[in-house]
N, C-alpha and C positions, 0 to 999 in steps of 0.2 A: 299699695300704700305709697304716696307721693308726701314729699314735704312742700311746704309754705313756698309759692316762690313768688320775686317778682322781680321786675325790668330794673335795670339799677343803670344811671346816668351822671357822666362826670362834665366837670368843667373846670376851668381856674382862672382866678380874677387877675389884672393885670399886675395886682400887688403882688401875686406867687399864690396866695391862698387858693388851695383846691375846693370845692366842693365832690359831695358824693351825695346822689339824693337815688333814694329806693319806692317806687311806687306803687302802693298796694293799698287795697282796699280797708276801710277799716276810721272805726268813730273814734280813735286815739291817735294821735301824734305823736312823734320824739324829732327834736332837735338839738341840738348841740356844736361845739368845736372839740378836735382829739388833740391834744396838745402832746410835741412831742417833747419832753421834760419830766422827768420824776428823778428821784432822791439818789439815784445814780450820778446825775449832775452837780449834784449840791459842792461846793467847797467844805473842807472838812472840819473846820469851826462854826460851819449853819446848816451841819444835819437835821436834819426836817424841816425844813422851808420850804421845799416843795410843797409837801403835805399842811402845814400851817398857811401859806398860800391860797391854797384850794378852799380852805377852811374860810378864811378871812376876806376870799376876793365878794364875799354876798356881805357883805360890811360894810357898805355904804360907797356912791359913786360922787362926782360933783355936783348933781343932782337930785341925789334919790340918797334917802338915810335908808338905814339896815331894815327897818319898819313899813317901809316901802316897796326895796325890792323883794323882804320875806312873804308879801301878800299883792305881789305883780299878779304870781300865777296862782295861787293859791286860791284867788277869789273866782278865777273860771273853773277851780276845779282841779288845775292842773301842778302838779309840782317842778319843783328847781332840787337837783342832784349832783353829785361831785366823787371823784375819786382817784389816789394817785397812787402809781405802780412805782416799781424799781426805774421806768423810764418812758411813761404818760403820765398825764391828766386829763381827765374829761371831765367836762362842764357840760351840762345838760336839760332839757326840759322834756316832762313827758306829759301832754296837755290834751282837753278833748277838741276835734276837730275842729276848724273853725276859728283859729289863737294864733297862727303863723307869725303874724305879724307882731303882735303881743312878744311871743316869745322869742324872735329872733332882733329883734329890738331891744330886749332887755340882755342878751345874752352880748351881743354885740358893745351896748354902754358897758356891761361887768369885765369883759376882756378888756376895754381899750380905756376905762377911765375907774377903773377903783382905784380908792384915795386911801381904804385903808386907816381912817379912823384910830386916833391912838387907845381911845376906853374901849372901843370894842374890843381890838386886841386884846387888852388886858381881858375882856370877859372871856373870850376864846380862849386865850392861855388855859384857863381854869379847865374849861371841856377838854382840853389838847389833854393836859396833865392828869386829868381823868381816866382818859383814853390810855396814854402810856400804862397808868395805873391796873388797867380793867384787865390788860396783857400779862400782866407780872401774878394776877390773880389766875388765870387759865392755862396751867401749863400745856393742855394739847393745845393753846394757840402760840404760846409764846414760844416754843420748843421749835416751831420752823423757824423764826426769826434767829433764836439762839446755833442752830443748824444752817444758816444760809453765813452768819457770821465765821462759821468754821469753815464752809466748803467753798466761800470767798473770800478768803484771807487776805487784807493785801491788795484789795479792789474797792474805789466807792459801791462795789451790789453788795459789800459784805454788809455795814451801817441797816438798822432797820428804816423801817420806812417814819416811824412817826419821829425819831430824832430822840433825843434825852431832854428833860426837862431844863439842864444848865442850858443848854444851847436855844432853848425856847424862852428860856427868860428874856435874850436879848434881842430878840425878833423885834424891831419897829416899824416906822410907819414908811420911812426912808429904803431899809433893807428891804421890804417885801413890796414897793413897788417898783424899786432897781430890780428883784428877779423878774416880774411881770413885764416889762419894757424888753427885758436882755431875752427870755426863753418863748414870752405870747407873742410871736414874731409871724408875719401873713405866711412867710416859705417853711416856718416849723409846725405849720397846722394843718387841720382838714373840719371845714363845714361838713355837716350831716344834717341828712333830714331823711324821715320814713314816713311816709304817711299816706292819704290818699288825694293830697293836692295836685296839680298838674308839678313837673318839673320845669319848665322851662318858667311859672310863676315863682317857683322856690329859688330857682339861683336869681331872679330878677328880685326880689326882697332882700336875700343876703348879699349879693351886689350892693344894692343902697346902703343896708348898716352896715357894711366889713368894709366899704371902698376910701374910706378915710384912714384906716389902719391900717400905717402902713411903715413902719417899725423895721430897722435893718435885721437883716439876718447876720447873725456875728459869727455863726460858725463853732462847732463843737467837736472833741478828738473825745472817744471812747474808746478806750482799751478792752481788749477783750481779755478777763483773768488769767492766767497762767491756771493752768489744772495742778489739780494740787495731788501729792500721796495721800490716798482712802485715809479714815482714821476711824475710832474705834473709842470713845469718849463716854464716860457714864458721870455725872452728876448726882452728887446727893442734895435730893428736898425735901422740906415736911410736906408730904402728899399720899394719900391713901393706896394711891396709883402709879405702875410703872409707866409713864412714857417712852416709847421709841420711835425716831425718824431713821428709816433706810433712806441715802437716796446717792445717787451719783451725778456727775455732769456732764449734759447732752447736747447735742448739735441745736443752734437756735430756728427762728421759725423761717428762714430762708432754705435750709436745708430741705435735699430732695426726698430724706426718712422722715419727715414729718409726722408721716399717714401711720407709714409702721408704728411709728414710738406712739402715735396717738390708739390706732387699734391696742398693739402692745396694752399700754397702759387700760384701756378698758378690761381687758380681758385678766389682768390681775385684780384690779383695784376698783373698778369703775361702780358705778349705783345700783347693777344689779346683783340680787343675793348669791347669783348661779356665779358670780367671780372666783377665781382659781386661790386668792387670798383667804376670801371670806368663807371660802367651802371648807378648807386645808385648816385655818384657826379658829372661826366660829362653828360654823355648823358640824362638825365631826368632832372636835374636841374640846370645843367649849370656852378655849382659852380666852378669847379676846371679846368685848360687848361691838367694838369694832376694828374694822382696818378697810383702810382706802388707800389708793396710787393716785398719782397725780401728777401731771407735765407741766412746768411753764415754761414758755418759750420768750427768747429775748430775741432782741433786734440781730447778736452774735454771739447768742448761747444759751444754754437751756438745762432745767434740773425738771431730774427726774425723783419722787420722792414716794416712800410706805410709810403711812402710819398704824399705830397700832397702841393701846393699852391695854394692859394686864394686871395679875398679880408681878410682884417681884420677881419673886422665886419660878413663875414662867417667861423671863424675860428673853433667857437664852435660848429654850426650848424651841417659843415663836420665830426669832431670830434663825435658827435650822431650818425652821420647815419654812421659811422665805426662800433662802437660799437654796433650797431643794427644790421649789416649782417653778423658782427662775431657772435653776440649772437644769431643769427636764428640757424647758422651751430653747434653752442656747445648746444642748447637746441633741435635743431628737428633733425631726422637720413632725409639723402639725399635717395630721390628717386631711386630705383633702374635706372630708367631711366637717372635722372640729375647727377649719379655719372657715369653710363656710357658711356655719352656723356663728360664725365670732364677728366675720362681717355682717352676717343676717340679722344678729342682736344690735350692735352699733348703727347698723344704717337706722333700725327701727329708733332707739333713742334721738339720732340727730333728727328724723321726720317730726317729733315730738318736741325736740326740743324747737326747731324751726316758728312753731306755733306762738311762741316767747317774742313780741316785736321788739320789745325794748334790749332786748338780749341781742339780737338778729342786727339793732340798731348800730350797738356798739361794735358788735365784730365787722360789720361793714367800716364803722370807722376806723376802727386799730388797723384793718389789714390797707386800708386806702393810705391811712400816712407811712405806713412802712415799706410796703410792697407794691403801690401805686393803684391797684384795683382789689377787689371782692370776687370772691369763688360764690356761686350760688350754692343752696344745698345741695343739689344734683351733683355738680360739677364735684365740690367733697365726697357724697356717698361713690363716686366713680372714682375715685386716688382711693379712696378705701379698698374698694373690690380689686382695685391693681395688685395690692398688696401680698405680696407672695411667700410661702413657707418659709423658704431662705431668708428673703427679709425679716418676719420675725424672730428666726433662729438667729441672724447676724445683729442686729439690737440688741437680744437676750443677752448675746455674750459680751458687747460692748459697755453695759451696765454692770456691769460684774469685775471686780467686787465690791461691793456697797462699802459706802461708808457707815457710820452708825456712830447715832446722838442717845443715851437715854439718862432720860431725869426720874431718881425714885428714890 
């Protein structure tokens, strides 16, 4: 069992803009730019600007109304994509072979010339505030949001990503293309392209559209939170359902435990039923419909998080028996056997998941603007197999003791 692979080739244009282009076989495309800017950046009277940005930049250019660029790609077939983190944005096309030029043309005018439309705005507003809205109705989704606010205290990562609606009222046409100028900068990005066109034609296309942009870079200071004391926090809501977030805060995605905290983390929470979570609270006792773990990793720091719903009255119950199969993992070393059977399972998900281009797309991109190149799948499944007893026994205990959010 081998995963997806293929040759992957960088370049950078005289403006600072990197390119990172992946060549593999295959009748679908993906391109795009990884912007490095998300809602960690924002100034703290235009929380969510990033995100209403992202939104807004397919709103018309000095050339093209909203009607125009929504059916660039649309009409080959192909789509236009977006989405922003605590500290990216990616803008993106995923199109059928054969549209290169199509789509790196259009993506290139949307970075360097959206105008930003004042009525479209206002129509966005409407979806943005929806959006907000849609959150405040799903507590297993808002409940991270509400938990990143607690275990950031004190940092622009605490702020959620889409902003409050005050501060989206006054988003204009002026504000949102002062952020586009100050953060779509050629040295804070990275070209991406996956597909099966030659390289050395791809950076020769994005050369032509990217070579006019060319925007200073202004420079940015990001603090890394101070780590806060755990906390222990319950909320009451009208809700049928207990939610709970365990999670604490972890090394970010330069650290050399990556792999661990990423094995880790599978082996509790991860998508298969056999997880040490899902065995402990669903299947032997029934308590939870589900529970999953989960890593995110930042540019200089990283959360580690359980979710889980219940009834109420099992809330603390689940809560123990968390804290009991992480404290087996930080107090006993795993069998040789059950650690390689734990790699055995992960390698086989990432081969699988490897199959995913447009997945495969973006993590090429994120890991090129942060870390300057792209691990193949191989290169990953082999930091996995590195991964030793003691390492997961030393992570275990470094998570401990959880914090805990629950809303019921």
């Amino acid at each position: 069992m081998s995963p997806v692979e293929h040759k992957i080739y960088y370049a950078t244009l005289p403006t600072g803009l990197r390119m990172v282009v992946a060549k593999r076989d295959s009748v679908v495309e993906h391109c795009g730019v990884a912007v490095n800017a998300g809602s960690r950046d924002e100034a703290p009277d235009r929380y969510g600007l990033a995100h209403f940005v992202e939104h807004t930049i397919f709103k018309g250019t000095r050339r093209r109304k909203a009607w125009h660029i929504l059916n660039r790609m649309e009409l080959v077939g192909g789509e236009l994509n977006a989405y922003t983190t605590k500290e990216e944005t990616l803008l993106y096309s995923t199109f059928p072979a054969g549209n290169l030029v199509r789509a790196v043309e259009l993506i290139s005018n949307l970075v360097e010339d959206s105008r930003f439309p004042g009525v479209e705005l206002d129509r966005e507003r409407l979806v943005v505030a929806d959006e907000i809205d849609s959150y405040l109705d799903v507590p297993s989704e808002g409940i991270f949001d509400d938990f990143e606010e607690l275990i950031f205290a004190g940092s622009p990562l605490a702020h959620n990503i889409l902003g409050d609606k005050s501060s989206l009222a006054h988003f204009d046409s002026d504000i949102c293309r002062a952020y586009l100028e100050k953060f779509y900068t050629p040295g804070e990005m990275v070209f991406f392209y996956s597909g099966p066109e030659q390289p050395e034609k791809v950076m020769k296309v994005a050369e032509k559209y990217f070579a006019s942009l060319s925007r200073p870079d202004v420079g940015r200071k990001r603090e890394t939170p101070v780590i806060l004391e755990p906390f222990d926090v319950v909320r009451r809501i009208d809700t049928h359902q207990a939610h709970t977030v365990l999670g604490a805060r972890v090394e970010g995605m330069m650290s050399a435990d990556r792999f661990a905290m990423a094995l880790l983390t599978n082996m509790l929470g991860g998508p298969g039923m056999n997880s040490l979570l899902n065995v402990a609270l669903r299947e032997r006792r029934g308590l939870v419909y589900t529970v999953d773990a989960g890593t995110t990793l930042m540019s200089d720091t990283g959360l580690f998080t359980i979710y889980f719903g219940c009834d109420e009255e099992d809330v603390e119950r689940c809560i123990r028996l968390v804290n009991s199969v992480i404290g087996r993992l930080a107090n006993e070393s795993l069998s040789v056997r059950r650690l390689a059977e734990a790699k055995k399972q992960y390698a086989g998900q990432l081969t699988i998941a490897s199959v995913n281009s447009e997945q495969g797309a973006i993590s090429m991109a994120r890991s090129t603007l942060y870390r300057g190149s792209a691990m193949s799948s191989a290169e990953v499944i082999d930091a996995i197999n590195s991964v030793t007893a003691d390492d997961i026994r030393r992570i275990s205990q470094s998570i401990l003791p959880l914090s805990r959010l629950t809303l019921q």
